[in-house]
N, C-alpha and C positions, 0 to 999 in steps of 0.2 A: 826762728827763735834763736837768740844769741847763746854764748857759752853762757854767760855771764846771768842772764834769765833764768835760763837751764839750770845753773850749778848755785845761784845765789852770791852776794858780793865775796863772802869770806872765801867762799870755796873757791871761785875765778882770782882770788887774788893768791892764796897759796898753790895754787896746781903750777907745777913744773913738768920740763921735760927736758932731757939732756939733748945737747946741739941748740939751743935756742940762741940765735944772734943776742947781740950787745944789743942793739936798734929795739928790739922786743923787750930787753930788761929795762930801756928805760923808759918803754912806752906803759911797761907794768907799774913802774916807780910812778911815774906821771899821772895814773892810775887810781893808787894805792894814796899819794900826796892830797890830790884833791878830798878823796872821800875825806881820809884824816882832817885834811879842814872842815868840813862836814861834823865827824863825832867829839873835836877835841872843840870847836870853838863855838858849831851850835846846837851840839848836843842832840842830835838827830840825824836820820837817814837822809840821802838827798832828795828822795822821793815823798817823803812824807811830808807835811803841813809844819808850815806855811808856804813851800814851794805849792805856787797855781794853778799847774797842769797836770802833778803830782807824774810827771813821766820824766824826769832827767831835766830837763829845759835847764834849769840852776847849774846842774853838776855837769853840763856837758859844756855852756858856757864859759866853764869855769877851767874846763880841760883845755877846751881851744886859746885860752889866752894862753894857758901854761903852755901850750904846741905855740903859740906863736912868736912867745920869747925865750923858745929851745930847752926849755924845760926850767929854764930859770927863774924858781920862784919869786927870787930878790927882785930881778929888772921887773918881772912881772906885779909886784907891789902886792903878792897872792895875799899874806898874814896879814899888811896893814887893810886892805878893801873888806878883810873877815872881821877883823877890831872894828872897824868904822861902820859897818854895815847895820842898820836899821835893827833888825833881827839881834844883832849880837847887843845892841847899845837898850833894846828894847828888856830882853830878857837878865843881863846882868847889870841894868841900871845905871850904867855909865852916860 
C-alpha cells in the first residue's frame, strides 16, 4: 500500500519532512501540478469517472509525460491537451 493510498491525496501532498532533496520537491510539484489539472480543468478526481479503469491509468499518464519533458509543462503542451481534451470540450461546451 502506497503513502499516498494510505494518507489520501491532500494529505501525501502537504506531508513534509526536513532534509528532503530539491529532486523530491520537484517530484512533489510534478505531483501536485498534474492533480491541479485534474480539479481546476475537469473538475474531478483522477480516479473517478470518466477515467475507465478508475485506478490512476489518466493521471499517471499524465505524470510521465510531465517526467519526460523534465517537468516542463509548457514543452510538455500539459494545459493545451487539458483545453482540447474530449472531457473538458464535452462538459463546458466548447
Amino acid at each position: 500500500m502506497s503513502l499516498r493510498s494510505t494518507l489520501g491525496w491532500h494529505s501525501f501532498l502537504v506531508v513534509t519532512r526536513k532534509g528532503r532533496s530539491k529532486c523530491t520537491g520537484i517530484l512533489r510539484h510534478d505531483h501536485a501540478f498534474v492533480l491541479m489539472q485534474y480539479f481546476g480543468y475537469l473538475r474531478r478526481n483522477p480516479n473517478d469517472p470518466p477515467e475507465p479503469t478508475l485506478d490512476f491509468q489518466g493521471y499517471n499518464f499524465w505524470l510521465n509525460k510531465l517526467n519526460q519533458f523534465n517537468g516542463d509543462f509548457r514543452a510538455a503542451e500539459m494545459v493545451k491537451a487539458f483545453l482540447v481534451s474530449t472531457e473538458y470540450r464535452q462538459r463546458f461546451g466548447q
